[in-house]
ZAGUGU-480796 format. One line per field, with one value per residue (C-alpha): residue number from 1; residue in three letters; x negated, y, z. Coordinates in pm, whole numbers. Layout:
% ZAGUGU-480796
pos <- [NUM	...];
code <- [ALA	...];
x <- [X	...];
y <- [Y	...];
z <- [Z	...];
This chain:
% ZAGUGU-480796
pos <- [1	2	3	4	5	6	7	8	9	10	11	12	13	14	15	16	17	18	19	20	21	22	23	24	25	26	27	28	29	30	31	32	33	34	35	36	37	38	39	40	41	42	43	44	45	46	47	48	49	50	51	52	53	54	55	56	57	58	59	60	61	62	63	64	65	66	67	68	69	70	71	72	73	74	75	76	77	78	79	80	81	82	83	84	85	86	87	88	89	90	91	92	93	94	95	96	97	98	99	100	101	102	103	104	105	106	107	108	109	110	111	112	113	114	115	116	117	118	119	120	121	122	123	124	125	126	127	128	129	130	131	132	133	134	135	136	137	138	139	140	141	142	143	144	145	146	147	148	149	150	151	152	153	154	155	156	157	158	159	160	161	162	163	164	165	166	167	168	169	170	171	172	173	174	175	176	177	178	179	180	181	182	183	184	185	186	187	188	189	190	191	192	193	194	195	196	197	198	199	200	201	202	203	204	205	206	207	208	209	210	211	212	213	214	215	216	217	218	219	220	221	222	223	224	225	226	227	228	229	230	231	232	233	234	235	236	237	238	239	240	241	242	243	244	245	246	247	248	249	250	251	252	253	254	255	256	257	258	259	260	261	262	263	264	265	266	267	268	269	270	271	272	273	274	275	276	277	278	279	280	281	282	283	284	285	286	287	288	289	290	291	292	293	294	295	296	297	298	299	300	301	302	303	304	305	306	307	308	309	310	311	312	313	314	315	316	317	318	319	320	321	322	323	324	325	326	327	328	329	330	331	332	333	334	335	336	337	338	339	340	341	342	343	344	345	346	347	348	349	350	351	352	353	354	355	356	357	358	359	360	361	362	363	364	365	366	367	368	369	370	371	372	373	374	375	376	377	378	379	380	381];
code <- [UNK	UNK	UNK	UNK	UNK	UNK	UNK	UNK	UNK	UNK	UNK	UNK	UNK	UNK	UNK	UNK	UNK	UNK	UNK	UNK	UNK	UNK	UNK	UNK	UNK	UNK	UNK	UNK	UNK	UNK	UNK	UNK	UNK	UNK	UNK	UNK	UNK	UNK	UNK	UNK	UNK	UNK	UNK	UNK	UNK	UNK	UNK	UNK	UNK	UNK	UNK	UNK	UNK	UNK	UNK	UNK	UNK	UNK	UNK	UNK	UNK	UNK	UNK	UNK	UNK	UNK	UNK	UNK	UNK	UNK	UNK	UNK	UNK	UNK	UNK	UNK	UNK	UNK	UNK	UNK	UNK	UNK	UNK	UNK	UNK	UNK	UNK	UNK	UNK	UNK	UNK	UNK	UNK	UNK	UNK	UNK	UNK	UNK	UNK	UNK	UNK	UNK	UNK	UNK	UNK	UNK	UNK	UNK	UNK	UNK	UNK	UNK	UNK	UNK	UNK	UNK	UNK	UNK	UNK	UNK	UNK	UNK	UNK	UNK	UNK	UNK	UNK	UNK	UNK	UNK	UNK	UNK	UNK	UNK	UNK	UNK	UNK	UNK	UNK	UNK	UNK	UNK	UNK	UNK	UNK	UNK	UNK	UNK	UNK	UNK	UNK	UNK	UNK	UNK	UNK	UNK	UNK	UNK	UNK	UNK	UNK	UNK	UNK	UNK	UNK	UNK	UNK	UNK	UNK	UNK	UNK	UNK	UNK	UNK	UNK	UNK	UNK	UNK	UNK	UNK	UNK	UNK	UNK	UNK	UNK	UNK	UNK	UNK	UNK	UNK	UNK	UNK	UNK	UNK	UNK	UNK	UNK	UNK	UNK	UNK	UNK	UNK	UNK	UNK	UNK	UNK	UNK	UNK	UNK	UNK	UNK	UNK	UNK	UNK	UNK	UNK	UNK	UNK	UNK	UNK	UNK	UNK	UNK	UNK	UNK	UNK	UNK	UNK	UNK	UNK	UNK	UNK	UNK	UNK	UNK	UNK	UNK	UNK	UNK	UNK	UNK	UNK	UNK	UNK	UNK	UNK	UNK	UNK	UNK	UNK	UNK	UNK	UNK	UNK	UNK	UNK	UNK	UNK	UNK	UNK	UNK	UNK	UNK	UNK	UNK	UNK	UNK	UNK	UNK	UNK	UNK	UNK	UNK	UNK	UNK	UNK	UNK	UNK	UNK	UNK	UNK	UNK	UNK	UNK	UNK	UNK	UNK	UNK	UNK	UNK	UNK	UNK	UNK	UNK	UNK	UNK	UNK	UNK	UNK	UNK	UNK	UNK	UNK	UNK	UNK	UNK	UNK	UNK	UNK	UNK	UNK	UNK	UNK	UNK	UNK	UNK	UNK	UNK	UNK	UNK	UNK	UNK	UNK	UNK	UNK	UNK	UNK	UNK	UNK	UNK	UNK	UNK	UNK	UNK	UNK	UNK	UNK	UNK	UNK	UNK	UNK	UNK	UNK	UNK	UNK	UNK	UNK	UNK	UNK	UNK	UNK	UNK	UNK	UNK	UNK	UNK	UNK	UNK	UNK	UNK	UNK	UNK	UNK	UNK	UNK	UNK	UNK	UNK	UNK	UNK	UNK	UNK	UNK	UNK	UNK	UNK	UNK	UNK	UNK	UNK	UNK];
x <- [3953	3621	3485	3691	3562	3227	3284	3438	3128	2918	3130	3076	3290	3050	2881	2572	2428	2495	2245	2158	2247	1888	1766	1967	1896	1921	2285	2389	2282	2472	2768	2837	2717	3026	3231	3183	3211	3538	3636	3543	3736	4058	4089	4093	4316	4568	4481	4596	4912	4768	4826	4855	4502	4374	4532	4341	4029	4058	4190	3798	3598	3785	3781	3422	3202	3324	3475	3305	2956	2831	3051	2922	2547	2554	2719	2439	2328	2648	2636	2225	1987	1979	2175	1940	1933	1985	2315	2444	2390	2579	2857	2864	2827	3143	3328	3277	3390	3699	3822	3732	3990	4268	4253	4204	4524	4762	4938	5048	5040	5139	5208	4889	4708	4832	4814	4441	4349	4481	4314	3992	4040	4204	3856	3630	3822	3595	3876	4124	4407	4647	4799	4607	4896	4740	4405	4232	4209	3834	3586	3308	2944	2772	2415	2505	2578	2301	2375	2069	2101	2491	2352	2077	2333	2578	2293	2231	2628	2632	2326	2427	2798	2598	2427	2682	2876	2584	2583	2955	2932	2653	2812	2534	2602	2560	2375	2119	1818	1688	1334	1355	1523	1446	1582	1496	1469	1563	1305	1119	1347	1573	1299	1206	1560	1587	1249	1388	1641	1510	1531	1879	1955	1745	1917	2243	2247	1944	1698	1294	1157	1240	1041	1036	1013	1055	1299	1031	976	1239	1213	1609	1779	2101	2349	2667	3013	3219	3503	3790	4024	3750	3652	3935	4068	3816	3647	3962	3900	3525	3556	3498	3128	3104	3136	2838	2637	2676	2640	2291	2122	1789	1653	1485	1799	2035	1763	1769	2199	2154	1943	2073	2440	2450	2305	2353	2422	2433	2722	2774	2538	2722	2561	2818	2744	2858	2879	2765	3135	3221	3029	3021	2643	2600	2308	2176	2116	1766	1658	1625	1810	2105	2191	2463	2540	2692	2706	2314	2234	2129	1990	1858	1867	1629	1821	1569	1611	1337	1267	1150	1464	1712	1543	1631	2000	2052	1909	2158	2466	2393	2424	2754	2908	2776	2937	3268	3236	3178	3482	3708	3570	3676	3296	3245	3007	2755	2777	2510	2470	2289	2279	2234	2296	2261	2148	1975	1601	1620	1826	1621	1346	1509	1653	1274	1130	1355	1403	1368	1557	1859	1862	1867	2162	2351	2258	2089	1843	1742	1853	1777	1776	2001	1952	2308	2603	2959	3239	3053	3178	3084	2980	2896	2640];
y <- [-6616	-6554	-6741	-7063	-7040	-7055	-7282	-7520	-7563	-7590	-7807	-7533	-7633	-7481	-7853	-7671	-7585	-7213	-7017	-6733	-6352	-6246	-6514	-6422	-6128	-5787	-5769	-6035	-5860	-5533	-5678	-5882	-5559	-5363	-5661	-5645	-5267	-5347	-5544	-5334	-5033	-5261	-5380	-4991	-4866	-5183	-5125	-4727	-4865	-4759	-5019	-4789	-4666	-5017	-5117	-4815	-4957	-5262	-5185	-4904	-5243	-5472	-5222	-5028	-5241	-5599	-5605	-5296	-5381	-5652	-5911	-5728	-5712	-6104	-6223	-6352	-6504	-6750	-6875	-6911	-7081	-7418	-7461	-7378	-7128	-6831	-6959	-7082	-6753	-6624	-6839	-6866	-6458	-6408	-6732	-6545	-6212	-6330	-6585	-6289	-6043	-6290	-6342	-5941	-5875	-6136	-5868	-5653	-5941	-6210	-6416	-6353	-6379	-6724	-6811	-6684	-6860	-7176	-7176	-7141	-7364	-7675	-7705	-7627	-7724	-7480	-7368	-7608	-7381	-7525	-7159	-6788	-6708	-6994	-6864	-6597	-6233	-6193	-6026	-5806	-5909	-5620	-5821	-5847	-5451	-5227	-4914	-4787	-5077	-4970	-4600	-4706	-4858	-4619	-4421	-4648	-4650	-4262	-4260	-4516	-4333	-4023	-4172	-4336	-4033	-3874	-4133	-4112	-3740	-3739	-4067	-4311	-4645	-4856	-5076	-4844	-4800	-4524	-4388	-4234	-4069	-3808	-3690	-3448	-3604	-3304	-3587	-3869	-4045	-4015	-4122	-4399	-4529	-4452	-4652	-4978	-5012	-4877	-5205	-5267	-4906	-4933	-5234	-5146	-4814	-4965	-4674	-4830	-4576	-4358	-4015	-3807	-3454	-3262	-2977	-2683	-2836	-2601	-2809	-2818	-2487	-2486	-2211	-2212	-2169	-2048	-2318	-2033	-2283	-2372	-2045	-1799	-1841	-1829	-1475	-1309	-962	-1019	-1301	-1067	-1013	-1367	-1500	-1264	-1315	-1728	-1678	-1460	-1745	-1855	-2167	-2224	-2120	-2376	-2642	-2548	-2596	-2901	-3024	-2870	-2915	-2516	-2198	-1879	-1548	-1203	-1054	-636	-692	-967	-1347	-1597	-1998	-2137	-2567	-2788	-2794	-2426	-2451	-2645	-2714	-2640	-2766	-2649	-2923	-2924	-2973	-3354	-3394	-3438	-3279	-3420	-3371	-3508	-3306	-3347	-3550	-3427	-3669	-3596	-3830	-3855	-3894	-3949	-4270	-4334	-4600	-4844	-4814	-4808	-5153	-5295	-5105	-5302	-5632	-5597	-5484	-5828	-6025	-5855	-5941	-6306	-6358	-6192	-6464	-6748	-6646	-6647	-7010	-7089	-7234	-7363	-7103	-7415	-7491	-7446	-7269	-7205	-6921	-6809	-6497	-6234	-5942	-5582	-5544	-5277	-5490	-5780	-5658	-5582	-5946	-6094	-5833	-5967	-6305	-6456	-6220	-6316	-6678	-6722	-6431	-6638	-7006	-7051	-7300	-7113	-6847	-6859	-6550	-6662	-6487	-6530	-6683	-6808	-6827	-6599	-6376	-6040	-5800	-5459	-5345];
z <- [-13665	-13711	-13387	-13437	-13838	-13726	-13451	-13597	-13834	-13612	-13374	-13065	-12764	-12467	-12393	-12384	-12021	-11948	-12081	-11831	-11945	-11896	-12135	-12432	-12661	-12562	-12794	-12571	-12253	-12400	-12465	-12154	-11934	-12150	-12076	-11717	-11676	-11847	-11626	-11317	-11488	-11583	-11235	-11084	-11343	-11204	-10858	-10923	-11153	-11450	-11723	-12001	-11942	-11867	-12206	-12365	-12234	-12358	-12705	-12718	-12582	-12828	-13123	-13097	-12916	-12968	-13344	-13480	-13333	-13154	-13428	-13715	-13595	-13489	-13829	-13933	-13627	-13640	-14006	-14065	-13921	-13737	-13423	-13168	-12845	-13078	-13198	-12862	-12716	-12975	-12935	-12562	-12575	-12811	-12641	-12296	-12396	-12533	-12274	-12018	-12210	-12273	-11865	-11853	-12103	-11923	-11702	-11983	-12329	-12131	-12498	-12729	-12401	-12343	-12733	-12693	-12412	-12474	-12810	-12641	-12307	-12474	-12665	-12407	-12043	-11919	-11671	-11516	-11572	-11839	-11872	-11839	-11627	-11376	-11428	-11170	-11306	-11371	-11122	-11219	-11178	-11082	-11112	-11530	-11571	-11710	-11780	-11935	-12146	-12209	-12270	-12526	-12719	-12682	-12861	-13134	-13269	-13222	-13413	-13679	-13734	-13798	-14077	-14247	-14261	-14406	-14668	-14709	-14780	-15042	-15200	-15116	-15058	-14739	-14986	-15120	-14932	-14815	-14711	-14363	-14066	-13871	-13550	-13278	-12990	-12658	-12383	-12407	-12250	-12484	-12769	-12533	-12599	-12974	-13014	-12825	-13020	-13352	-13558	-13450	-13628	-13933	-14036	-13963	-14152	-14437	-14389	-14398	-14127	-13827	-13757	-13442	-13390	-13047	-12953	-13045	-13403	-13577	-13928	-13853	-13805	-13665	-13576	-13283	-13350	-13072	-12916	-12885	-12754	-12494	-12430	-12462	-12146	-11946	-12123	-12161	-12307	-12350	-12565	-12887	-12690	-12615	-12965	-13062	-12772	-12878	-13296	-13160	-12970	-13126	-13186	-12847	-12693	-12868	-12784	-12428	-12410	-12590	-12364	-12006	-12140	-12035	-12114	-11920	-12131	-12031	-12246	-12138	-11826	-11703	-11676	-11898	-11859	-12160	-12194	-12466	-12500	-12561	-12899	-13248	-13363	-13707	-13870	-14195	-14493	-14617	-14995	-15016	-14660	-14543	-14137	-13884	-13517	-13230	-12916	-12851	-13092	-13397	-13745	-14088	-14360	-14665	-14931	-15215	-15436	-15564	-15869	-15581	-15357	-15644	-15749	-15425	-15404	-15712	-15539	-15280	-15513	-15700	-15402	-15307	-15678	-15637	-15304	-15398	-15705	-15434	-15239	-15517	-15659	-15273	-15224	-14889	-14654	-14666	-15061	-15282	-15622	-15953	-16151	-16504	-16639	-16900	-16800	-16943	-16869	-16587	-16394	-16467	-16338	-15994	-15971	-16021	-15770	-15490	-15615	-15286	-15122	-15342	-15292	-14976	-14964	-15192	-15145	-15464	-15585	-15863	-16154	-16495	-16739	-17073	-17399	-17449	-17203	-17260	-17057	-16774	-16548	-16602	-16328	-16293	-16050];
């Protein structure tokens, strides 16, 4: 629904030339990699007679990557700007993913895949098949996979879920800016990745800055739970001397299994290797921070408002109200509005500070500040 929305504005049917994959944007390049590794995996799981766990597959790609990340990152890509190579990429990216899975899901949704592709092929006649049943089952193009690219991204939405769910437990809006995050990086490697795709995260979770700090910077302490289900059956009788041995481990020593995945103990005079795996990471909060992990992964979020970034929260709230009020009035996406309104003085100010900023959200030529206004609609922000 929301391709052929878009498409239809713009009057996309894939008359374009083909754009190459390593022209587009890196989101581009990301997603058709995942698409193709799909692909490669689908086809094994149907060459072992697995269709349950090629469904799986497709439902995680569809789901996490597709919906969930790329579609949400690249709204704005299909409904601003002119029609130019950013927006065909964008349209021959998300055109290509989906005619790919409705040949993919044919074996095992034989109906929506049909529905699906016919849909997309009747517009474009990009394949002669009249039917995705008389199409070829895709192949894989190992020349399009990266998976450093797939790993750095992979990265990014660990990172990003992190933070949300930081926000989500201190009650902090997606909306509200915030100052900074840190994270302890275990290699530069893994930095290396954070950095290139640092943007991509800072937008997506509305934080201004990123800081790093290596594996010996103890700012955040954490302690290690045991995993008795992991490890009870594998220490038996010394698990009691295991579980002490683990809660014992210093700093360095939780930075080292983080980083090697295992750690060797010596519990009663005997050497113990204990995985990532075995253990929960528990990371202490910090006045003025907030501390999640994921496996190796650990972030800290700043979550200081200060008068500065609550003026700009507010910005942002304002747009959301106005657009919610555009999509009730049933305004086209491409209509144009004014706007006058009554408003107190502290939220006045935050409207003329980011003036700019809320016009072009909303499509406005101008707003006007009214001592008094009738037959409004009130907000609350």
């Amino acid at each position: 629904q929301f391709f052929a929305l878009y498409a239809n504005v713009d009057g996309f049917a894939f008359r374009e030339k083909y754009i190459p994959v390593h022209q587009r944007p890196e989101i581009d390049q990301w997603i058709l990699s995942s698409l193709h590794s799909l692909v490669r995996k689908v086809s094994a799981y149907m060459d072992d007679y697995e269709p349950t766990q090629a469904g799986r597959a497709m439902e995680y790609f569809l789901d996490e990557h597709l919906s969930n990340w790329y579609v949400r990152l690249c709204r704005r890509r299909f409904w601003k700007g002119e029609y130019g190579h950013d927006k065909i990429c964008a349209y021959q990216t998300l055109y290509e993913c989906l005619e790919v899975l409705s040949r993919l899901m044919a074996p095992i949704a034989p109906f929506f895949a049909d529905w699906l592709f016919r849909n997309l092929n009747d517009v474009t006649h990009r394949l002669g098949a009249t039917s995705v049943h008389l199409a070829d089952f895709p192949d894989f193009d190992a020349s399009v996979i990266d998976e450093e690219l797939e790993e750095r991204m992979q990265l990014a939405q660990d990172i990003s879920s992190l933070v949300l769910s930081l926000r989500k437990k201190v009650n902090i809006k997606v909306r509200q800016p915030l100052q900074k995050v840190l994270i302890p990086v275990i290699n530069p490697h893994m930095e290396e990745q954070i950095r290139k795709l640092e943007a991509l995260i800072r937008n997506e979770v509305n934080v201004k800055s990123f800081d790093y700090i290596d594996e010996h910077d103890h700012f955040i302490k954490k302690q290690l739970k045991p995993n008795f289900r992991s490890l009870g059956a594998r220490m038996g009788a010394k698990m009691k001397a295991v579980a002490a041995a683990i809660a014992a481990m210093d700093q360095d020593q939780i930075s080292e299994l983080e980083r090697n995945k295992a750690f060797e103990l010596e519990v009663e005079g005997v050497p113990v290797s204990i995985a990532l795996d075995d253990v929960e990471v528990i990371a202490e909060d910090i006045p003025g921070w907030s501390v999640a992990v994921k496996d190796n992964l650990t972030v800290a979020l700043d979550i200081t408002v200060t008068p500065e970034l609550q003026e700009e929260g507010d910005a942002r709230e304002f747009v959301n109200r106005i657009q919610k009020i555009r999509k009730e009035q049933q305004l086209a996406l491409t209509d144009r509005i004014g706007v006058r309104m009554e408003i107190p003085e502290l939220l006045k100010r935050a409207i003329i500070n980011f003036n700019d900023y809320i016009c072009t959200e909303i499509l406005a030529d101008q707003i006007d500040f009214v001592p008094q206004l009738q037959d409004g609609t009130e907000i609350e922000v």
